[in-house]
C-alpha positions in Angstrom: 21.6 10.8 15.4 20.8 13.3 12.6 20.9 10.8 10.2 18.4 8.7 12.1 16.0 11.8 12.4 16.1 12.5 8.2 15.9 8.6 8.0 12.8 8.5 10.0 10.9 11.5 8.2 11.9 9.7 5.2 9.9 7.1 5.8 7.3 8.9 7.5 6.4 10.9 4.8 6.9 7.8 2.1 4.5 5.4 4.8 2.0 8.2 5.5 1.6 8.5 1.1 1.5 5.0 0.7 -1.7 4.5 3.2 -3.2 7.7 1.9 -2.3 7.3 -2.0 -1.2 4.0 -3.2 -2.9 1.7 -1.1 -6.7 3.2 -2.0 -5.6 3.5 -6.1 -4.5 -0.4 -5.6 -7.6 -1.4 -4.2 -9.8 0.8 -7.0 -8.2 -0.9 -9.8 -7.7 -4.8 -8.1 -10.7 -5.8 -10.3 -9.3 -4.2 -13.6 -6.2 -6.0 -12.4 -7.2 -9.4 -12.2 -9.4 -9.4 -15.4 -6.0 -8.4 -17.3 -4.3 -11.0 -15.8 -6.8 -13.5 -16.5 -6.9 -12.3 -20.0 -2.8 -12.1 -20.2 -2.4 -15.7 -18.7 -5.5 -17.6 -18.9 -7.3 -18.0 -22.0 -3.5 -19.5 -23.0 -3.9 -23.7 -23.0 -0.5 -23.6 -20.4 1.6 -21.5 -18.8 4.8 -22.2 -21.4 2.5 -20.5 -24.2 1.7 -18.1 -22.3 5.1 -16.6 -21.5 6.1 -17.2 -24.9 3.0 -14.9 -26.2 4.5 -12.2 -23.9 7.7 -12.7 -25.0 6.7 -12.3 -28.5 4.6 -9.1 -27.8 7.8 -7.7 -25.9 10.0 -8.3 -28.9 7.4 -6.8 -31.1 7.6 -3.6 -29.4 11.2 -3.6 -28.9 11.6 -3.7 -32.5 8.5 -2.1 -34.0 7.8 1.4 -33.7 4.3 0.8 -34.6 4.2 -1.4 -31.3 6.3 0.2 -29.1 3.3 3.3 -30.2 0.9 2.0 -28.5 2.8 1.1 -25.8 3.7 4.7 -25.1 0.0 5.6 -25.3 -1.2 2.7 -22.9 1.2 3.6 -20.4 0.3 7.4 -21.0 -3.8 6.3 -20.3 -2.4 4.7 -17.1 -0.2 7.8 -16.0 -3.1 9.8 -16.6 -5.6 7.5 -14.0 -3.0 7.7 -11.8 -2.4 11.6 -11.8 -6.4 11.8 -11.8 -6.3 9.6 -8.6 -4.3 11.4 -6.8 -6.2 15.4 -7.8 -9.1 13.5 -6.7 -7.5 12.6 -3.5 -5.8 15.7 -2.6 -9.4 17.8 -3.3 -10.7 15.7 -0.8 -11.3 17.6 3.4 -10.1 14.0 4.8 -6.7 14.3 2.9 -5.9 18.1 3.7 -3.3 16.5 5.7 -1.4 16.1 2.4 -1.1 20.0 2.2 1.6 20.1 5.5 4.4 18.2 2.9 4.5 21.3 1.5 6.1 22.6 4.9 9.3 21.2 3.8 11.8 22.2 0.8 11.3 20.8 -2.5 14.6 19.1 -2.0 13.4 17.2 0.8 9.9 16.5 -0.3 11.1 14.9 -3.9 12.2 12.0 -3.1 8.5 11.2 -1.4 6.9 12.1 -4.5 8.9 10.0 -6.8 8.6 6.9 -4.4 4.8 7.5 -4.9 4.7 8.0 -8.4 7.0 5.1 -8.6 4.6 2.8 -6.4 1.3 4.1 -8.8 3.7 3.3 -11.9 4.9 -0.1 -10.9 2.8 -2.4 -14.1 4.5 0.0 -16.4 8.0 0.0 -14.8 7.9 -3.6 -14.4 6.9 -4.6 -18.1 9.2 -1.8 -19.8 11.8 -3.5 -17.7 11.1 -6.8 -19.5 11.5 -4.6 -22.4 14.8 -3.8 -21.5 15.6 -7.1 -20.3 14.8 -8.7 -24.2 17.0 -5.8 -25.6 20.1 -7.2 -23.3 19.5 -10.7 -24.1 19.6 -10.3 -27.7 22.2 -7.4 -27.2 20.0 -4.5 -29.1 21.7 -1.6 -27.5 20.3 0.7 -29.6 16.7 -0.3 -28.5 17.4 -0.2 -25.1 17.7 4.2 -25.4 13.6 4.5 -26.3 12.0 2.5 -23.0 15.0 3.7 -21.0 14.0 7.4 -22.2 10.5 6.7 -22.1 10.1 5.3 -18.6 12.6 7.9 -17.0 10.5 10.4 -18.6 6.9 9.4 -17.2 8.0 9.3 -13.8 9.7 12.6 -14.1 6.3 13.8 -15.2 3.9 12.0 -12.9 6.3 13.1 -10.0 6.2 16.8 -10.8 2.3 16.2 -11.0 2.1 15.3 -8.1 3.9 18.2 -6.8 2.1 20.9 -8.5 -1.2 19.3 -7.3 -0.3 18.9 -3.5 0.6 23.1 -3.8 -2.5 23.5 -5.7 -5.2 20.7 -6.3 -7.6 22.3 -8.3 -5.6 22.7 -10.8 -6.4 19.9 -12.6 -9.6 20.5 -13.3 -8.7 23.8 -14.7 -5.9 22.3 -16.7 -8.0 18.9 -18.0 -11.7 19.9 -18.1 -11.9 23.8 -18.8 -14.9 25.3 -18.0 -17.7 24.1 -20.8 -19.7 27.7 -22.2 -23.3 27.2 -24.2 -24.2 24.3 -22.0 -27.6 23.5 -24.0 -25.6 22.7 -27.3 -22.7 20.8 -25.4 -24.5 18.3 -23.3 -23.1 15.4 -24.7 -19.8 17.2 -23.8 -20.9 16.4 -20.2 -21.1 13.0 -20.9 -17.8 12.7 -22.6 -15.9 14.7 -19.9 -17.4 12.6 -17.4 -16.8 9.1 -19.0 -13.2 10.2 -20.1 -12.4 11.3 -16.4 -14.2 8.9 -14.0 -14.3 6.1 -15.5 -10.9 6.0 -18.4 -9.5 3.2 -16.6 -12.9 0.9 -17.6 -13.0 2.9 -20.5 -9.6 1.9 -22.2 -10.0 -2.2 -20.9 -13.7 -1.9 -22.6 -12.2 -0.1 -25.7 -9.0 -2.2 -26.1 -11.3 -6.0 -25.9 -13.7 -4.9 -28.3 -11.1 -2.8 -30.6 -9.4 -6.4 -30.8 -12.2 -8.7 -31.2 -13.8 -7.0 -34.0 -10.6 -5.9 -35.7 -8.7 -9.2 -35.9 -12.3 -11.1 -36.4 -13.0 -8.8 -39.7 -9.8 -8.9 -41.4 -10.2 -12.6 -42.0 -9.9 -14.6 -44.8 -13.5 -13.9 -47.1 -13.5 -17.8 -47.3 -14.0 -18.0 -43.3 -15.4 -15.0 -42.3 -19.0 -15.0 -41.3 -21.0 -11.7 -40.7 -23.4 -13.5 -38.3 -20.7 -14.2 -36.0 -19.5 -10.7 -36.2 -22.9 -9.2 -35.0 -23.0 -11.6 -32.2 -19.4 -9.9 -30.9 -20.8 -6.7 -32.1 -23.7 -7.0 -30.0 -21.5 -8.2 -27.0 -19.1 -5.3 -27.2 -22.0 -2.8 -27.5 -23.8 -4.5 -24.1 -20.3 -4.3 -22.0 -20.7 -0.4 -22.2 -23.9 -1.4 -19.9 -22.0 -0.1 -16.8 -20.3 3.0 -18.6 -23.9 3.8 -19.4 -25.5 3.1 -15.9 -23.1 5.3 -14.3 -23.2 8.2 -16.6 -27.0 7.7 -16.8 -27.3 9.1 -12.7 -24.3 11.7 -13.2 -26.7 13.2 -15.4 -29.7 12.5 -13.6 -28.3 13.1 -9.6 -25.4 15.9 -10.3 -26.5 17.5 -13.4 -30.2 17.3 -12.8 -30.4 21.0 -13.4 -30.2 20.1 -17.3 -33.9 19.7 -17.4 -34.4 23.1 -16.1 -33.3 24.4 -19.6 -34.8 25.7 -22.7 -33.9 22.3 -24.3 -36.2 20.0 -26.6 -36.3 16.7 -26.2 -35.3 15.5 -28.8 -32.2 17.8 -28.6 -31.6 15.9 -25.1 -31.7 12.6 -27.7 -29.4 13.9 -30.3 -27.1 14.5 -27.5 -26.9 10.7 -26.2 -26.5 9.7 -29.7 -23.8 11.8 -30.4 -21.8 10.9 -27.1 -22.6 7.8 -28.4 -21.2 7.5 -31.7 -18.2 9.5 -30.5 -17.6 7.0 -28.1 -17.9 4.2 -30.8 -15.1 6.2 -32.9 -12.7 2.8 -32.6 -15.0 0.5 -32.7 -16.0 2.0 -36.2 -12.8 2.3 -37.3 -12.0 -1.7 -36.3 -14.9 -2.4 -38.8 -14.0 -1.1 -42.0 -12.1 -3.7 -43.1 -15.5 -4.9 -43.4 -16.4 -2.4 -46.4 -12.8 -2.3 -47.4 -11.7 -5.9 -47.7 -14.6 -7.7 -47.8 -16.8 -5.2 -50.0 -19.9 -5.3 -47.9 -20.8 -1.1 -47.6 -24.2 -2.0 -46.7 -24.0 -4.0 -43.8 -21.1 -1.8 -42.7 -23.2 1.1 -42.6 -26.2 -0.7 -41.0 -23.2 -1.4 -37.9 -22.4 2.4 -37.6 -25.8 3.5 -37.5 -26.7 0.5 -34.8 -24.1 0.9 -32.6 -25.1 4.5 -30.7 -28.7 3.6 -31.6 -28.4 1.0 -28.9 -26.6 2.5 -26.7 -29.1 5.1 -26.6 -31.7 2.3 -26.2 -29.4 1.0 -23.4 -29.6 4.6 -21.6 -32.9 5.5 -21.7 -34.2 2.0 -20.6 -32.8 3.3 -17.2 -35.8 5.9 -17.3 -38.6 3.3 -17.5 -37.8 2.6 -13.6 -35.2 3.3 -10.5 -33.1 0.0 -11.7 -30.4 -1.0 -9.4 -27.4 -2.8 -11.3 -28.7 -6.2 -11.4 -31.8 -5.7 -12.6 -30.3 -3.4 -15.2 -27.9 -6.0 -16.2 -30.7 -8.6 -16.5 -32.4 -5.7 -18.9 -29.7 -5.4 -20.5 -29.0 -9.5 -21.7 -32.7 -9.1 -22.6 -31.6 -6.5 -25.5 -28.7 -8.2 -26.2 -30.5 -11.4 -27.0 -33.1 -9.6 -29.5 -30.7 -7.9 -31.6 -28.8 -11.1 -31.6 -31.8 -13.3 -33.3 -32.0 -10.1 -35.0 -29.0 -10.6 -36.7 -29.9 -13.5 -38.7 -32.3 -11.6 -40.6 -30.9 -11.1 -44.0 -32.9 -7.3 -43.8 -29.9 -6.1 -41.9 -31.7 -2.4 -41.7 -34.0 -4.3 -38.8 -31.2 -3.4 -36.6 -30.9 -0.1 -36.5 -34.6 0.5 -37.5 -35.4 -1.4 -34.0 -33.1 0.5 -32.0 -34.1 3.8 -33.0 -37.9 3.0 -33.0 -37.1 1.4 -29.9 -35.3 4.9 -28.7 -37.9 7.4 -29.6 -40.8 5.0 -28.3 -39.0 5.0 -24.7 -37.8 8.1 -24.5 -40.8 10.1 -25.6 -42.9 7.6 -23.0 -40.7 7.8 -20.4 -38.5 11.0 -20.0 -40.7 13.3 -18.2 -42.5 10.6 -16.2 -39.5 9.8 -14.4 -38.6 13.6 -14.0 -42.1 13.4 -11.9 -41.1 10.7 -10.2 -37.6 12.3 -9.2 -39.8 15.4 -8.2 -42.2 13.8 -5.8 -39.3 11.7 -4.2 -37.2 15.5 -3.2 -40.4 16.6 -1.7 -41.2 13.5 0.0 
C-alpha cells in the first residue's frame, strides 16, 4: 500500500509539471517546430534524400569536432529557452503552486525535476541519440564518450536549474540580466537584453537561415557567383528581423516608455538603434567576408555592413509614422524590401546605404516626437 501511495505522488507531481511546464513550452515553440521540420525534410526532392542528408550531418558531427561544436552550442541555446521558460513560469502568481514541491526532500522531489527537464529536452535527447546510434553502427566507441558525456551533462544542469529556481525564482534575472547602471549611454543594452531573452528561440532560427544562405552563397566559385543575387538574400534576411523589430519596437515604447523622460538627444536615441543593430548583424557580417576575402570586392562589402543596421533602423522607426498592427507592418515592410531590391541593380552600390540612412534621419526626426504626442493624448484619454 505504501508503495502505491509514493507511486501515486510520483505521478502527481510529474502530471501536475507536465500541464503546468511542458505542455505551455510545447505549445510556444509548435511554430518554430514545424518550420524546422519543414526545412529538415521538405525542401529535400524525397524522403530517401532526406534521411541520407541527416545521416550525413550526424556522421559529420560524430567525427568532427568542428561539427560536433556547434552542436554543443545549439543544444546549449535550446537549454537556455528552456530554463528561461520555466523562471518565467515559476515568477508568475498563477504558478505559485509550484512553490509547495519544495515541501518535500530533495530526494523525493529529483526525480520530478529530471522528468521535466527530460520532457523540455526531448529534440536534443532524441537526435544525440541518433548520434549515438551512428557511433554503434560503425562501432566508433570512442565517439560514443563525447554525446554520452554531453547529454548526461545538460540534463544534470537543466535539472538542478530547475531546482534552484522553484526555491528561488528570481534568481534568474539576477544571475542572467544584472541590473544595467548609466541607463542613457546603454539603451541599446535594453534592446539587446530584451531580444536575447524574449525572443532567442526566433532569434537563433533567424540567425542560423540567414548565417547559411549568405555564407554558403558567397563562398562560391568567382565564375558563378553573382552579387545581385546576393543583395536580393541580403535584403530578405534583413526583412525577416521585421518581427524581432516589431516586438522590441513596443518593449521600448509600452514598458520602457520612461526613456523619453531622459536627458537624451535624439540622435543619441538613433545611435542607439543602430548600434543594437549592427551588434545584432555581428554573424551576418562575418558570413560576408568571404566576399572581400575570396572574391576581392572591399567596396561592396563595406556598402553591406553599413546597409544592413541602416535598414533595420529604417525598419524600426517606420513603426513611429503610425500605431501599425502586424499586417500592416508586414505589408510596410515588403514595400522596403522591394526598393532596396531594384536598388540593388544600380552599379552605385553606396545608394543603399545612402537611402537607408537618409531614409532614417528623414523619419525619425519627422516622426519621433509626434508619436510621443500621440501616446500622450491616448493615456489621458
Amino acid at each position: 500500500m505504501a508503495f502505491k501511495i509514493r507511486r501515486l505522488k510520483l505521478n502527481s507531481i510529474s502530471y501536475l509539471l507536465y500541464r503546468s511546464v511542458v505542455t505551455p513550452f510545447y505549445r510556444q515553440i509548435a511554430g518554430a517546430i514545424y518550420f524546422l521540420f519543414f526545412v529538415l525534410f521538405g525542401i529535400q526532392p524525397n524522403f530517401k534524400q532526406a534521411l541520407d542528408t541527416h545521416y550525413y550531418i550526424i556522421k559529420s558531427i560524430a567525427y568532427t569536432p568542428a561539427a560536433f561544436s556547434l552542436f554543443i552550442l545549439m543544444c546549449s541555446l535550446y537549454s537556455i529557452k528552456c530554463i528561461s521558460f520555466y523562471a518565467s513560469r515559476s515568477t508568475k502568481n498563477e504558478y505559485q503552486f509550484l512553490q509547495l514541491i519544495n515541501s518535500i526532500t530533495f530526494r523525493k522531489r529529483l526525480p520530478h525535476f529530471v522528468f521535466t527537464a527530460s520532457a523540455l529536452l526531448l529534440p536534443s535527447i532524441l537526435y544525440t541519440l541518433c548520434i549515438v546510434v551512428v557511433c554503434i553502427a560503425h562501432q566508433r566507441w570512442y565517439a560514443l564518450i563525447a554525446p554520452v558525456t554531453f547529454l548526461v551533462s545538460l540534463i544534470t544542469l537543466v535539472t538542478l536549474s530547475f531546482v534552484m529556481l522553484n526555491r528561488n525564482p528570481a534568481i534568474w534575472k539576477e544571475i542572467a540580466f544584472p541590473k544595467i547602471i548609466n541607463l542613457p549611454s546603454r539603451l541599446w543594452q535594453f534592446m539587446l537584453r530584451y531580444i536575447f531573452r524574449e525572443q532567442i528561440f526566433s532569434l537563433v532560427i533567424l540567425k542560423l537561415i540567414s548565417f547559411c544562405c549568405l555564407y554558403f552563397f558567397v563562398i562560391t566559385d568567382p565564375s558563378v557567383f553573382e552579387s545581385r543575387m546576393l543583395w536580393l538574400i541580403y535584403t530578405l534576411c534583413l526583412a525577416g528581423h521585421c518581427v524581432i523589430i516589431y516586438k522590441t519596437f513596443y518593449f521600448l515604447e509600452n514598458k520602457l516608455s520612461f526613456y523619453r523622460t531622459l536627458p537624451m538627444q535624439p540622435f543619441r536615441i538613433l545611435a542607439a538603434f543602430f548600434l543594437c543593430y549592427l551588434v545584432l548583424l555581428l554573424p551576418e557580417c562575418w558570413a560576408l567576408r568571404a566576399l572581400a576575402v575570396q572574391h576581392h570586392q572591399e567596396y561592396e562589402y563595406s556598402c553591406m555592413i553599413i546597409a544592413g543596421p541602416a535598414i533595420l533602423c529604417l525598419l524600426h522607426v517606420l513603426l513611429y509614422t503610425d500605431d501599425f498592427k502586424m499586417d500592416g507592418y508586414l505589408s510596410l515592410v515588403f514595400l522596403v524590401w522591394i526598393l532596396f531590391f531594384f536598388l540593388s541593380f544600380s552599379e552605385n552600390k553606396w545608394l543603399l546605404p545612402a537611402t537607408a540612412i537618409a531614409g532614417v534621419l528623414i523619419v525619425f526626426y519627422t516622426s519621433f516626437r509626434s508619436f510621443e504626442k500621440k501616446a500622450t493624448v491616448e493615456k489621458l484619454e
